[in-house]
C-alpha positions as CSV (number, residue, x, y, z in Angstrom):
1,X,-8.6,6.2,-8.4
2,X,-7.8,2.9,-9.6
3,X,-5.1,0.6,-9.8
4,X,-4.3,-1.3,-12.2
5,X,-4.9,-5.3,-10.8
6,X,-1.7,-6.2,-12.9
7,X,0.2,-3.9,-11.3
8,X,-1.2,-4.6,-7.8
9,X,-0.3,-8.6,-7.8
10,X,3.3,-7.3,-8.9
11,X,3.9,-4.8,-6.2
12,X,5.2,-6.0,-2.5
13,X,6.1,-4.2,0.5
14,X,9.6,-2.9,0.3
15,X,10.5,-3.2,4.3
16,X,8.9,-6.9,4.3
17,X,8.6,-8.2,0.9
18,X,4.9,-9.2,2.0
19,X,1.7,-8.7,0.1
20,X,-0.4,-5.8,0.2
21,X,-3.7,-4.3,-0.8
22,X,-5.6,-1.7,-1.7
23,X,-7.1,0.6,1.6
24,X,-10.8,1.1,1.6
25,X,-10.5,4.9,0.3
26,X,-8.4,3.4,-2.8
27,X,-5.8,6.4,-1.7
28,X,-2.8,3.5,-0.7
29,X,-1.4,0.8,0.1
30,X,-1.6,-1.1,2.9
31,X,1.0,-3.5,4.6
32,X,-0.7,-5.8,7.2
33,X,2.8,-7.3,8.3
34,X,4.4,-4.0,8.5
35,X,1.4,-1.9,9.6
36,X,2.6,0.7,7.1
37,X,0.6,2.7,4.2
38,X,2.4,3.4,1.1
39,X,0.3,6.5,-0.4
40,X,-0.9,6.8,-3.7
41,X,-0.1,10.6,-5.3
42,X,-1.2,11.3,-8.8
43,X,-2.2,7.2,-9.5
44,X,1.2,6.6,-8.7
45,X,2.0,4.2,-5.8
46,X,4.4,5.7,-3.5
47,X,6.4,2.6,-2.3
48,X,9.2,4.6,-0.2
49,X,9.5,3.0,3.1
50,X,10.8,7.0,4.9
51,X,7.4,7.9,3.1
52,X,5.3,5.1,4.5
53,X,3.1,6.4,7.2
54,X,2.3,4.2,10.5
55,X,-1.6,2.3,10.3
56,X,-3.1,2.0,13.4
57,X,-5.8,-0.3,13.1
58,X,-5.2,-2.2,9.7
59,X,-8.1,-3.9,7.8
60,X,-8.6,-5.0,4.3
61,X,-10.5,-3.3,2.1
């Protein structure tokens, strides 16, 4: 899976409005300030924040 890098510097957390980065499996997206992952389905970020699931231990891929 990859993400377009246009895309990626365009997209923001939706609870925060902070940046956020791909994980290291590529599979979502990953808010540091929020300690939330916003999944990727199908190549298409899902940037729900009821969707978003909890990240324990957060690091940058």
């Amino acid at each position: 899976m990859t993400i377009d890098k246009q895309l990626l510097d365009l997209l923001v957390c939706p609870k925060c409005k902070g940046d956020i980065h791909l994980n290291a499996q590529q599979d979502g997206l990953i808010c540091d300030r929020c300690r939330l992952l916003y999944e990727i389905r199908d190549d298409i970020p899902i940037m729900l924040i009821e969707e978003a699931k909890p990240v324990g231990d957060v690091t940058s891929s």
